[in-house]
N, C-alpha and C positions, 0 to 999 in steps of 0.2 A: 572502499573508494571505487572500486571496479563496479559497484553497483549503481553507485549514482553515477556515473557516467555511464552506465548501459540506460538508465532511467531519461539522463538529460541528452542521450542522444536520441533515445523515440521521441521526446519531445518536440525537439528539433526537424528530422525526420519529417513526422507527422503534420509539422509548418504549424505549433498550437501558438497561436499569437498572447504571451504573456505580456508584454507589454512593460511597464513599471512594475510590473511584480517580476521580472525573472528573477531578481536577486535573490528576493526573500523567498521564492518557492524551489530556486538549487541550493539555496540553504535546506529549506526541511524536508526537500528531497536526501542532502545527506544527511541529515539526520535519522530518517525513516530508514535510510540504507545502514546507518551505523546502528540501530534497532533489529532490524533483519540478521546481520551479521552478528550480532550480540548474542542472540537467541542462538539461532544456528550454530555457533560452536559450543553454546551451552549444553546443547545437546551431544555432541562428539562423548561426553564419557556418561556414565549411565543412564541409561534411555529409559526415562520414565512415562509415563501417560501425559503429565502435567507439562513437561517440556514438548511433547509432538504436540498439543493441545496450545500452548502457548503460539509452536511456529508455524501451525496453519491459521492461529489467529493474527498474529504478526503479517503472514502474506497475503490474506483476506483483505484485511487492513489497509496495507498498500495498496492492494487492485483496485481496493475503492478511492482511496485519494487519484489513483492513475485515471481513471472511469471519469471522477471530477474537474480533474484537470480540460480531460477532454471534453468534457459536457459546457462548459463553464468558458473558455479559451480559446474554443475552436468553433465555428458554423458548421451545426447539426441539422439535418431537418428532422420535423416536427413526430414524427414518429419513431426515428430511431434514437431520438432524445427521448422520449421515454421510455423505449428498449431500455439504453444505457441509464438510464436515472431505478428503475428498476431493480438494475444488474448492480446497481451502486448503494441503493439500499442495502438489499441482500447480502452483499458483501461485508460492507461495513459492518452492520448488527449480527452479520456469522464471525468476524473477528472479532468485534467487542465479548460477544458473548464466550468467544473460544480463550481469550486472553483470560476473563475473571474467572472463566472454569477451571484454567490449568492451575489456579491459585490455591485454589481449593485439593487440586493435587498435590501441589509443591510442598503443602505446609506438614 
């Protein structure tokens, strides 16, 4: 819980204009924090490849929904929206790909 309220307070913060979507994006904002948090203490007892692999694709993951949010919600200008669209890809397909790697650990 602590996490989605550090989350939905940059939001706020940052003045991202959600509009009709606040609901449903501090919904999957906790969701994504109860994901984070899932992971993270899965790791607390033996610490394998597949679990550290898992939680930096888990937090990749988020930065990039976080990156979206702001790309998407809030007035960018035109170049450092594609810095961040950039930085948003990258992210995303380095969690994706870190999540189904650790799987391949886990098993």
């Amino acid at each position: 819980m602590v996490i989605a309220v550090i989350l939905i307070a940059i939001f706020e913060l940052t003045k991202i204009k959600l509009g009709y979507l606040r609901a449903p994006n501090y919904i999957y904002t906790y969701v994504s924090s109860f994901l984070l948090t899932a992971v993270a203490l899965g790791i607390v007892s033996p610490v394998t490849t597949g679990k550290i692999l898992a939680l930096f694709g888990v937090i990749s993951f988020i930065t990039s929904d976080i990156i979206l949010n702001y790309l998407y919600f809030k007035k960018v200008n035109p170049v450092r929206f594609r810095v961040f669209k950039y930085i948003n890809i990258l992210t995303y397909y380095l969690g994706q790909t870190l999540i189904a790697l650790s799987i391949y650990f886990l098993i």
